[in-house]
KEKE-703810 format. One record per residue (C-alpha): z, y, x. Coordinates in pm, 1 decimal. Each point is the difference from the previous one (the first is absolute). Layout:
KEKE-703810
Z  Y  X
...
end
This chain:
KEKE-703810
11225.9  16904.3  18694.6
-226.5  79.3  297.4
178.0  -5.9  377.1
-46.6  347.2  78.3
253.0  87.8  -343.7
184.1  -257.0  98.3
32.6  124.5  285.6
121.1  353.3  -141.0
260.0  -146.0  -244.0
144.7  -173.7  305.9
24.4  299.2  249.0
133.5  258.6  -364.2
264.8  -293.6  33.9
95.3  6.1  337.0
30.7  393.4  -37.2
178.2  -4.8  -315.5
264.4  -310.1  68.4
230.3  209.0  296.1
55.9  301.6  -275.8
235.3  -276.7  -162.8
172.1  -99.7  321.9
41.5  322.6  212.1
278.5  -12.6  89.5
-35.8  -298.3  196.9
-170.2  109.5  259.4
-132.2  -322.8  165.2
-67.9  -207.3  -291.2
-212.4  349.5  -111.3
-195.2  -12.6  272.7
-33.5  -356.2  -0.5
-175.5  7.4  -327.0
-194.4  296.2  7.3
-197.4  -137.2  336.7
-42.5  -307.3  -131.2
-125.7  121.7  -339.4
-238.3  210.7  87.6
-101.8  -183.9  321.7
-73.6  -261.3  -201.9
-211.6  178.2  -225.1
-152.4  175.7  265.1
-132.6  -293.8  180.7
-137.1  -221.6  -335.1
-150.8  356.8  -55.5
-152.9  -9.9  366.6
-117.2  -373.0  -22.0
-147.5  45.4  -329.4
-152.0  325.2  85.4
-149.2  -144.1  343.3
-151.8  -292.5  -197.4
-183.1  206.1  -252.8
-136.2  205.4  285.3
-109.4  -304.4  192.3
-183.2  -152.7  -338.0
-123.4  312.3  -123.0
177.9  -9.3  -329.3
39.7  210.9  -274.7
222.3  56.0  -307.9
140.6  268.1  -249.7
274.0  -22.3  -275.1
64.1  264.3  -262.3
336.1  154.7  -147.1
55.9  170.5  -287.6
203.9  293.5  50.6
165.0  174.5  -241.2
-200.6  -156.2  -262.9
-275.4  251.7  72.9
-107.7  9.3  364.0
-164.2  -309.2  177.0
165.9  -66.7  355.0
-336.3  -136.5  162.5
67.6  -200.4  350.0
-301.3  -187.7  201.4
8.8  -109.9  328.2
-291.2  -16.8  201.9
-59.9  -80.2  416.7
89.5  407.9  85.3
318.6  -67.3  -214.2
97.4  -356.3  151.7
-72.5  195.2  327.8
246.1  245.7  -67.1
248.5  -227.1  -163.8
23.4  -225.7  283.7
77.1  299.6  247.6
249.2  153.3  -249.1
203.5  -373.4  -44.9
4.7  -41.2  350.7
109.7  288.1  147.2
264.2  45.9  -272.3
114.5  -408.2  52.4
31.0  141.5  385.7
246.3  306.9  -92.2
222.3  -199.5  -242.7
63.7  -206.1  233.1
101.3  241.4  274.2
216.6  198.4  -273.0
256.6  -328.9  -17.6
168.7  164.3  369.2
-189.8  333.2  13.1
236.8  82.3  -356.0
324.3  -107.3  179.2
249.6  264.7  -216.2
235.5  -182.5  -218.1
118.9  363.9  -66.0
-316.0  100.5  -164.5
-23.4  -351.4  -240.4
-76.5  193.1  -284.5
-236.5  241.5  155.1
-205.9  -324.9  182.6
-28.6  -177.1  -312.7
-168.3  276.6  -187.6
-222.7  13.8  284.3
-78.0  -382.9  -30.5
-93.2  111.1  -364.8
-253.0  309.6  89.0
-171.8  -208.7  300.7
-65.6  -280.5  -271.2
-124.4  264.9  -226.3
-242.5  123.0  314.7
-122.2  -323.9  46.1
-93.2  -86.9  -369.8
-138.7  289.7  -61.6
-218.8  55.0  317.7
-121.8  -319.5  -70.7
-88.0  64.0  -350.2
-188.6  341.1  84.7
-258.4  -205.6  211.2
-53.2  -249.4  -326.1
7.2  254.9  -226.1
-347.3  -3.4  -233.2
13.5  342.6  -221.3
173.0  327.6  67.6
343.9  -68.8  -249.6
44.3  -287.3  222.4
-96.5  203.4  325.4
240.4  264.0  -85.0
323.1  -161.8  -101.9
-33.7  -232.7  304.3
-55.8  335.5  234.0
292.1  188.9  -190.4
250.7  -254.7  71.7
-131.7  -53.9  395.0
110.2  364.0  -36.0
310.6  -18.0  -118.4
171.0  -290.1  205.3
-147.5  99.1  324.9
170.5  323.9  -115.0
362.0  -112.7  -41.5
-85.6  -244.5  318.4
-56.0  326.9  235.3
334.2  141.5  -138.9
186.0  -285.7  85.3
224.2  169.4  244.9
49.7  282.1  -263.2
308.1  195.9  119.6
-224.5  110.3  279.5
-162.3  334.1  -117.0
-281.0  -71.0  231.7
-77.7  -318.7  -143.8
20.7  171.6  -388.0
-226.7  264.2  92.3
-224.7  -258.5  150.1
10.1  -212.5  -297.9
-110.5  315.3  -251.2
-270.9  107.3  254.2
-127.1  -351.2  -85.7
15.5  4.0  -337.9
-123.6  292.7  -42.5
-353.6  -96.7  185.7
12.2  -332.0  -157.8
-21.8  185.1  -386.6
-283.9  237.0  140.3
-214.9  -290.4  122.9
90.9  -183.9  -301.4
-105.0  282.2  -210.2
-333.3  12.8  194.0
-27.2  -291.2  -45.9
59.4  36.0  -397.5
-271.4  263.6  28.5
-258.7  -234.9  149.4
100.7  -248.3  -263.1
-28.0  283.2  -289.0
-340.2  55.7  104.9
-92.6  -325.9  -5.7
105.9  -43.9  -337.6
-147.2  292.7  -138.9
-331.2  -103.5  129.5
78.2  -406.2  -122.8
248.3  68.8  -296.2
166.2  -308.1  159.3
297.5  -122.5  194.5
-196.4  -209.6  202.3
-191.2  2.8  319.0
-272.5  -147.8  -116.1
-281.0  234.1  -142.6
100.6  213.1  349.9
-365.1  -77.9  120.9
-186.6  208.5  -335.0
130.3  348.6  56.6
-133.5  315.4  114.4
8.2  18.7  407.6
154.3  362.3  -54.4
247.9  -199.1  -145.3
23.2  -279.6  252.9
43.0  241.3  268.2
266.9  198.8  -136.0
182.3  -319.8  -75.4
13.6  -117.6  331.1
77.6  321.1  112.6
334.2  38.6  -213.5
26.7  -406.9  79.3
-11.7  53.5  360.0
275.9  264.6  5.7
220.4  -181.2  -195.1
-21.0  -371.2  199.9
-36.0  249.2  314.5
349.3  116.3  -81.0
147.5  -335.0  -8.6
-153.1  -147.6  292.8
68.6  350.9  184.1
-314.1  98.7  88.7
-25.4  373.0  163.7
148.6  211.7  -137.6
85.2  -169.9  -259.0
252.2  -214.6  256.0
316.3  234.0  -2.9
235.9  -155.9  -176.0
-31.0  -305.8  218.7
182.4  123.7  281.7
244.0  60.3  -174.2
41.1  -297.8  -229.3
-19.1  -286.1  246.1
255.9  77.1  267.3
197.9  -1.4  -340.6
-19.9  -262.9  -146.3
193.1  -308.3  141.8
-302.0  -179.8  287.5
-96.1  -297.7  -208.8
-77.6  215.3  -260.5
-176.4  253.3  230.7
-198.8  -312.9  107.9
-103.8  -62.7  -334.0
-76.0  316.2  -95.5
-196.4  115.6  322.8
-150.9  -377.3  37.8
-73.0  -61.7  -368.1
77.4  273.8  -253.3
-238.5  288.4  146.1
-244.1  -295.6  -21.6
-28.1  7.1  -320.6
-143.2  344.6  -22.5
-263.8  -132.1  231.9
-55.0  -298.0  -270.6
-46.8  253.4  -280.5
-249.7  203.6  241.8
-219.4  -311.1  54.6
45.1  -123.2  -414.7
-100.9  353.9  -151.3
-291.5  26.3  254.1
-91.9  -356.6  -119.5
-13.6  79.2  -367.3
-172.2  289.4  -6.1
-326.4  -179.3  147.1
-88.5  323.9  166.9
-95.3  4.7  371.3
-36.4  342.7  78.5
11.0  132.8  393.1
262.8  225.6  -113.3
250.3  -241.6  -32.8
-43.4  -126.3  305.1
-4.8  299.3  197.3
325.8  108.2  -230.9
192.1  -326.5  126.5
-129.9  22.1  343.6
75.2  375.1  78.5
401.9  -99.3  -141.1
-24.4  -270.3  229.3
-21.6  160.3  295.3
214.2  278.5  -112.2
302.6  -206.9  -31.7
-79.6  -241.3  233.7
7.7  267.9  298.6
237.1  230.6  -172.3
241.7  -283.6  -111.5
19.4  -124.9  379.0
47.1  318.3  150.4
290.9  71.3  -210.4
163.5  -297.6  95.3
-46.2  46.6  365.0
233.2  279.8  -70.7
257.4  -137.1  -170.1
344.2  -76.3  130.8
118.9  -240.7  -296.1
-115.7  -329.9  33.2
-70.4  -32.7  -361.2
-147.6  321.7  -55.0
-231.8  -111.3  236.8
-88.1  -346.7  -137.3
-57.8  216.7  -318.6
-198.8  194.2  140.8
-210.4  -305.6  149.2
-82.5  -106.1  -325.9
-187.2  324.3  -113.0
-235.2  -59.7  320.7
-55.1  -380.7  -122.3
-73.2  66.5  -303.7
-267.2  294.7  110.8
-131.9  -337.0  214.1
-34.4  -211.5  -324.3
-174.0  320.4  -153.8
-229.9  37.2  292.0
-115.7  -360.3  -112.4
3.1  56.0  -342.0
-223.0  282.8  42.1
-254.8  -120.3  262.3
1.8  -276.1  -247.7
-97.8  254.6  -300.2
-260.4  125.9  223.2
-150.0  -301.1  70.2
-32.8  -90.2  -357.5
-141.0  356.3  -59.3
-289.2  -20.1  247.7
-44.0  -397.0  -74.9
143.7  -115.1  306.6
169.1  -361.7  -74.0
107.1  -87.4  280.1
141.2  328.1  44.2
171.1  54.5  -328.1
173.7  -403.6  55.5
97.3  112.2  334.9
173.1  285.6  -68.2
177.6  -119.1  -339.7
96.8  -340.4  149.6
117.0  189.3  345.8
199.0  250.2  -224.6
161.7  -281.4  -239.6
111.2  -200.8  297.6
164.5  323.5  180.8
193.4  -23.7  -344.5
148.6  -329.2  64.3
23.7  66.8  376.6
177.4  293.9  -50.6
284.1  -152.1  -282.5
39.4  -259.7  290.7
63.0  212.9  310.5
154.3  337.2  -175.9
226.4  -228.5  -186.3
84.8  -140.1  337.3
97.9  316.3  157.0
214.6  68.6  -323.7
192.9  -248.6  24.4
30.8  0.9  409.9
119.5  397.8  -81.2
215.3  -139.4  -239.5
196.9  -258.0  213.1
-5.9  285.0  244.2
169.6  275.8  -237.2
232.7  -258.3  -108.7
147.3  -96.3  355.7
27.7  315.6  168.2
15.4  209.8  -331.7
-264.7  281.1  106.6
-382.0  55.0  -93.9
7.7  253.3  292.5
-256.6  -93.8  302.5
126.1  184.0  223.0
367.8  -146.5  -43.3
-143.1  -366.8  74.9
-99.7  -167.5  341.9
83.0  -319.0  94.9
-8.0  -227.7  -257.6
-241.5  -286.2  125.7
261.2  -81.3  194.8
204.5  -180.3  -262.9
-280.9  14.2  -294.6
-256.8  -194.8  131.2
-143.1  -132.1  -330.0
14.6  339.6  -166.9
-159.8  139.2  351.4
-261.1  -254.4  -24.1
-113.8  -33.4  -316.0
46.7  427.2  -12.8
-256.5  -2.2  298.8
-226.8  -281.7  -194.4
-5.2  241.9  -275.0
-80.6  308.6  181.8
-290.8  -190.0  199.0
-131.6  -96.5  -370.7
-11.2  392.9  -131.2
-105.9  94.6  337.7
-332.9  -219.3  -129.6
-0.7  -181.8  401.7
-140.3  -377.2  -35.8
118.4  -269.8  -65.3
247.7  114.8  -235.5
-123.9  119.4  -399.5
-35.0  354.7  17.5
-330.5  -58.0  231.8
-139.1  -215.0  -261.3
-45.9  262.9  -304.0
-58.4  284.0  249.1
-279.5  -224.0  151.3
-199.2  -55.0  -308.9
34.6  382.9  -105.3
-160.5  63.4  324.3
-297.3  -230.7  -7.7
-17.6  178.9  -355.1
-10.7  317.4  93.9
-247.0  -94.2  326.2
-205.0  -107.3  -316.6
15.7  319.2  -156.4
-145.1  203.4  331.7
-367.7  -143.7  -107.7
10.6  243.3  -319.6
-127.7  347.2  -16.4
174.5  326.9  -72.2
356.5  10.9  -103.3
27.3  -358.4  16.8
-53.9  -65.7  333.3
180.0  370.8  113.5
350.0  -189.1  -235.6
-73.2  -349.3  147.8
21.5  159.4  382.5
320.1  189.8  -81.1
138.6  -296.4  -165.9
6.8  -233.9  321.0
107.8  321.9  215.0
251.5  22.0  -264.1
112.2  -335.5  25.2
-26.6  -41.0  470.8
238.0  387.7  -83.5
270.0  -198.0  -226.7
-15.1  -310.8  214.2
132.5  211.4  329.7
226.7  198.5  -151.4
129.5  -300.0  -171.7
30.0  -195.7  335.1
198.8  333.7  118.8
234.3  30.1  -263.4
109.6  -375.2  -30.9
-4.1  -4.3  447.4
252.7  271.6  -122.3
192.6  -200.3  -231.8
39.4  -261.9  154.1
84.7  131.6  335.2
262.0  264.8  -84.2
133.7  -220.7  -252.3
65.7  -379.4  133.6
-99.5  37.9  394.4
211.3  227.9  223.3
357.7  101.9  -12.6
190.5  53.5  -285.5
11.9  385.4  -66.2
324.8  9.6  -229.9
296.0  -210.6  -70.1
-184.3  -156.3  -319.2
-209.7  -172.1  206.5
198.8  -189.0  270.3
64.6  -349.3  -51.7
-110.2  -66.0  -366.7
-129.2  -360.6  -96.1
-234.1  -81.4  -243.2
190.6  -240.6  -222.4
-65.0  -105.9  -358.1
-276.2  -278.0  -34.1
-187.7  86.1  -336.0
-74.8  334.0  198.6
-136.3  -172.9  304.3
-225.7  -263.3  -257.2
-109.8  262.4  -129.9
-125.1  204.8  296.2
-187.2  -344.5  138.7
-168.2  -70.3  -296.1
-223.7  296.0  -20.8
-30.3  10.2  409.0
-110.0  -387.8  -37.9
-268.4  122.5  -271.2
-159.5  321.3  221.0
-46.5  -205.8  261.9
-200.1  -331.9  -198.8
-181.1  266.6  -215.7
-78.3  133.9  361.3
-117.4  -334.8  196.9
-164.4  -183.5  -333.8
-108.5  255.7  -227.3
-273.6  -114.3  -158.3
158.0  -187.2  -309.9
187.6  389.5  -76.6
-347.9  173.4  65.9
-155.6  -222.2  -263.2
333.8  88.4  -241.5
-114.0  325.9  20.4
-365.0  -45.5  -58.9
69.5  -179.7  -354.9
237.1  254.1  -96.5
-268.3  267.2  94.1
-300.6  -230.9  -230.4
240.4  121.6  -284.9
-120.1  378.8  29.7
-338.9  -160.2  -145.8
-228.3  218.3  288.8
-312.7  -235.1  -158.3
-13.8  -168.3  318.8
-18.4  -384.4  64.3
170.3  -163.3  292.4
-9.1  206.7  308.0
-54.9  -197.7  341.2
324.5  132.0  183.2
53.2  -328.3  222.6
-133.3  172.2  310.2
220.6  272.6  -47.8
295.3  -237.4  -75.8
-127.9  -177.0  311.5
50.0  297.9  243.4
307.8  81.9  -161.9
161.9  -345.3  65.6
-154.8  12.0  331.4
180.2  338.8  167.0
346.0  -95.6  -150.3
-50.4  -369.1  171.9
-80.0  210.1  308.2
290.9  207.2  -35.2
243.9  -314.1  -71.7
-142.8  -178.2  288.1
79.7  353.4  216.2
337.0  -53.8  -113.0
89.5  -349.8  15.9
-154.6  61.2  386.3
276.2  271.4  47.3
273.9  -237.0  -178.0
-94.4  -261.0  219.7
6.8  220.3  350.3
395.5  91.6  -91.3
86.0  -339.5  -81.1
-125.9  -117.8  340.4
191.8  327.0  147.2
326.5  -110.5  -197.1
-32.2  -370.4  107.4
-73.3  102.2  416.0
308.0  238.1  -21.5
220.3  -250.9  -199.0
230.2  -67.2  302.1
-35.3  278.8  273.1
213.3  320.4  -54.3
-133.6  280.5  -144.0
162.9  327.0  113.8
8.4  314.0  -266.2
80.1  354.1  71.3
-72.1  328.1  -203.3
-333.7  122.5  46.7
-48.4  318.8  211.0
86.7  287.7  -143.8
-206.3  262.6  181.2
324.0  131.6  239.1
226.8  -6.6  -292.8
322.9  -192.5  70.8
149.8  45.7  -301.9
-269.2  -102.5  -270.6
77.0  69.8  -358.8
-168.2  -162.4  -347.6
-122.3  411.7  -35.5
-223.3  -6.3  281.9
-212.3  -260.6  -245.1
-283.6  97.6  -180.4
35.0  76.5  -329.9
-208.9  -32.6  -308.9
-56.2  327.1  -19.5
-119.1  100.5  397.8
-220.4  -360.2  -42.3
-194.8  125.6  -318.5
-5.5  389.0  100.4
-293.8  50.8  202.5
-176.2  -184.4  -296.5
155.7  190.1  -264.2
-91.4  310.9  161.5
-377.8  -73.8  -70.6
70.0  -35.0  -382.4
191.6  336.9  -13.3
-205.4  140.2  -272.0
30.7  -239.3  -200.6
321.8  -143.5  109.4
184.7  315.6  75.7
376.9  -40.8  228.5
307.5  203.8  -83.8
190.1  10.9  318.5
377.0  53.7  52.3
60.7  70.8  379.7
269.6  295.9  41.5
-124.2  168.0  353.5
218.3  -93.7  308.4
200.3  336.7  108.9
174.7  98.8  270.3
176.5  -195.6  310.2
159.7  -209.9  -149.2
-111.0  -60.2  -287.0
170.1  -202.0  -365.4
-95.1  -279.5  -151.3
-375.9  32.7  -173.9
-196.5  -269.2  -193.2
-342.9  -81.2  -97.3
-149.4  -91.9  -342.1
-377.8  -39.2  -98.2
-155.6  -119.9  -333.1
-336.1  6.7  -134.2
-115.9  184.1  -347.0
-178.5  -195.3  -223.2
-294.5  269.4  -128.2
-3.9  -207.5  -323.9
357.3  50.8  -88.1
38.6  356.1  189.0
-260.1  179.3  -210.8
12.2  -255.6  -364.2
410.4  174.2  29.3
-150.1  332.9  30.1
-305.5  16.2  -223.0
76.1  -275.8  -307.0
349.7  -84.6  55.6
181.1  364.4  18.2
-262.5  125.7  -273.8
78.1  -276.8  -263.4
354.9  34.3  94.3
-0.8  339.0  -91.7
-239.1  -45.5  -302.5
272.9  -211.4  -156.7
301.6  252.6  100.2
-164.4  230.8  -234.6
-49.8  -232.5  -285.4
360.4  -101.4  14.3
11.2  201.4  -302.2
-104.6  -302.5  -212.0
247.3  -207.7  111.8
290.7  124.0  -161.6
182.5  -310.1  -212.4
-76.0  82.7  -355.9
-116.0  -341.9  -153.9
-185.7  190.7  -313.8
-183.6  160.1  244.6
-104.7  -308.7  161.7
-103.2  -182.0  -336.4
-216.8  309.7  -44.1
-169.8  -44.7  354.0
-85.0  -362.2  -120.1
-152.6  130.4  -320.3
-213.6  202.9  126.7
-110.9  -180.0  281.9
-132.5  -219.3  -298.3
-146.6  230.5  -169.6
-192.9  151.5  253.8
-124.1  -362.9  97.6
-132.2  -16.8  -331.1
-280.7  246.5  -8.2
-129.1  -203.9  324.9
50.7  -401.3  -145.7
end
């Protein structure tokens, strides 16, 4: 049996062992971690190897003695696999104290069970060699992420968040099926192979239905809604795996479908690249606005993944108007804003996590304060904010760098090419402020200051797998930051397995200038690290006096009179109005002496606001008035069956 299987059997183990021993609450969590850590990291090794040596492989299952389950792995697969294995190895290991409710045993257990099942089959989508196999694996990502988002189920915000995402998992899936159907009609095969001999009508209109459906996973605009809604959700290491690795995945089957159907048409690339910048600037504007820290971080990820499909689809274009260096650029900047991003938005999941968990709100504006007696969450929360903020010498730079000298590429072309290239590095200087604002935001209502409510004064930060966890990542976005050329050349092999026709692109200058700013940067830093430890070693014995800090004529300063998330981000927000409209609550102020009033803002997602009111309401009541059919008789039923067969007869 090959490692990578191996490797599932052991983590299906580790999932399936704590159903027998629920009850015990420690020994349950005990095994599950170890089980499917375990598995995760021979999966991660194994994977990382294959990568390195350029390997390949495929094994074949019958199923249901009729159907061929086809899986190959190939360097865009061991790419994929090794982000997926780590990233979930990371999370296990922070659910041992993060799941610290003997009361919910039962309930924690069956989790253990759906996050192996998430694991497995995320890893088996990216290996998966014909569409049976593609399917089944996609169906059951589906499914446990499903019952993973309804965890806290009593919650009727959390159920209704859970069906939102099911629902827009089945209607990607059955684009998906569509894009699949076509294929197959054109073929008369499961397999992806005989992709590159169709019709381009045909082509195009598979990628089309292809793109909508992997678009709806990875929550591109406006595709993105039920994302907001699912993560904050979902218990944090499993929002960290699903906004760090699951939405991947649709990026994966982007990248695979455009790689088997051989066709490089500008129109793809324009496609990806105009989505690109719609989400990226959309997806960070809406999370400027939000008040919920994990809302926000959910919102985060549909900018970061419009930055991966900014590279993706300078990339396209550079293939399309024979531009190597271009194309390489842009796919190997976009792949390693894939990894970058599992690293850092998992890192802010978890640090959100630990930060839920010890003062028991998501609310920003209730925090303040918490540096103070978090300073490894602080830290490695800043670490990971500096990363998606895309600021050397930290990861996020990296990626975003080579996109840029990608797109810089692309402003040589003519025409549309060079008009998409221009507005995809304004796109990309847009996200990066905003970015820097939201996270200055974040991190400065949230762990500097005062502590705004009771849940945040004097809370610690104890539980060790937590903390591990945190560095871990943090340690990674900063040595993918200062040394990244062995992660830049990762990316390049996984990009050779599009087969673009070209040979080996000469990307060591590139590399060069990379390595060269974030050793800059690091040697900025280390400068400043070195001034305060000469500061702290002067001062170590002479008193040092503290007092408040002046508070304009006020003697009686109060936590209110400190910004708040919403005053810091307004003046920005109010910019973005049409497309980020605010509903404001603010009862007028009457009379001499007047009662108590309040203030509430929140920004309207335009996606969500108008998909209620022209496809949601609509359907809703489309299916009100066929309730008819529904009406329990089970002849009836049979007879629906029969002649749905029937009718499929005259067409097979």
């Amino acid at each position: 049996m090959d490692l990578f299987f191996l490797s599932l059997v052991i983590i299906i183990l580790g999932g399936a062992l704590p159903l027998s021993i629920g009850r015990r609450f420690a020994a349950m969590k005990t095994a599950a971690v170890a089980g499917i850590g375990a598995g995760c990291l021979l999966g991660c090794i194994d994977s990382g190897f294959k990568l390195s040596q350029t390997a390949r492989f495929s094994a074949s299952f019958d199923y249901l003695k009729t159907f061929s389950l086809l899986f190959q792995m190939d360097s865009l697969s061991a790419f994929f696999l090794v982000i997926i294995f780590a990233i979930s190895f990371v999370a296990t290991v922070y659910s041992y104290h993060y799941m610290n409710s003997p009361g919910k045993s039962f309930r924690t257990s069956v989790n253990y069970f759906f996050f192996s099942l998430l694991i497995v089959s995320m890893a088996l989508v990216v290996t998966a060699g014909n569409m049976i196999a593609f399917m089944l694996s996609w169906e059951i990502m589906s499914l446990s992420s499903f019952f993973l988002v309804i965890y806290n189920y009593q919650t009727a915000e959390n159920r209704r968040a859970g069906y939102l995402y099911l629902v827009f998992s089945h209607i990607g899936a059955m684009s998906i099926l569509t894009a699949f159907g076509i294929l197959y009609g054109y073929t008369g095969s499961f397999g992806f192979a005989g992709a590159g001999s169709i019709t381009d009508t045909g082509k195009i209109l598979i990628f089309i239905f292809a793109f909508i459906g992997f678009g709806s996973k990875a929550g591109v605009f406006p595709f993105h809604v039920w994302l907001p809604h699912a993560h904050p959700a979902a218990p944090s290491h499993i929002s960290a795996v699903m906004s760090g690795v699951m939405i991947k995945v649709g990026v994966y089957g982007i990248l695979r479908i455009y790689s088997i159907l051989h066709f490089h048409t500008p129109l793809f690339g324009e496609m990806v690249l105009i989505a690109g910048m719609v989400s990226g600037i959309l997806g960070v504007v809406y999370a400027l606005g939000q008040s919920d820290l994990k809302r926000l971080l959910a919102y985060s990820s549909v900018e970061n993944i419009g930055i991966i499909l900014i590279g993706i689809g300078i990339g396209m274009i550079g293939v399309s108007s024979n531009q190597p260096v271009m194309a390489v650029l842009g796919f190997a900047g976009g792949l390693l804003h894939v990894m970058n991003h599992s690293l850092f938005k998992s890192l802010l999941f978890l640090g959100a996590g630990i930060v839920l968990q010890k003062t028991g709100t998501r609310s920003i504006e209730a925090l303040g304060g918490l540096f103070k007696n978090m300073k490894i969450s602080g830290a490695t929360f800043l670490i990971g904010s500096l990363a998606i903020c895309g600021l050397p010498p930290f990861n996020g730079f990296v990626g975003e760098f080579l996109i840029y000298l990608g797109g810089f590429k692309g402003v040589s072309l003519e025409k549309t090419s060079f008009a998409l290239s221009l507005l995809g590095i304004v796109s990309l200087a847009v996200i990066g402020g905003l970015s820097l604002a939201c996270f200055s935001r974040v991190v400065g209502i949230v762990f500097q200051g005062e502590p705004r409510s009771p849940a945040a004064v004097g809370r610690d930060e104890k539980g060790p797998t937590m903390l591990i966890s945190m560095l871990v990542p943090a340690a990674f976005c900063i040595l993918i930051g200062v040394f990244p050329q062995v992660f830049i050349r990762s990316a390049v092999k996984a990009v050779s397995s599009l087969e673009l026709g070209y040979g080996r692109i000469p990307l060591e200058p590139f590399m060069e200038m990379t390595g060269n700013i974030t050793r800059a940067a690091m040697l900025f830093l280390a400068v400043l690290f070195l001034v305060l430890a000469l500061r702290t070693f002067l001062y170590r014995n002479k008193p040092v006096s503290r007092s408040g800090t002046w508070g304009c004529g006020f003697t009686q300063p109060t936590v209110k009179m400190q910004y708040t998330g919403s005053s810091y981000a307004a003046s920005i927000l109010d910019f973005f109005r049409p497309v980020a409209p605010r509903l404001e609550d603010h009862p007028l102020i009457r009379g001499r002496f007047p009662q108590k009033t309040h203030y509430r803002s929140s920004i309207h997602d335009i996606a969500e606001l108008h998909m209620g009111n022209l496809i949601i309401r609509p359907i809703l009541f489309l299916f009100e008035r066929l309730h008819w059919i529904q009406h329990g008789d089970i002849h009836l039923y049979i007879g629906y069956i029969l002649l749905a067969i029937i009718v499929l007869l005259f067409f097979v």
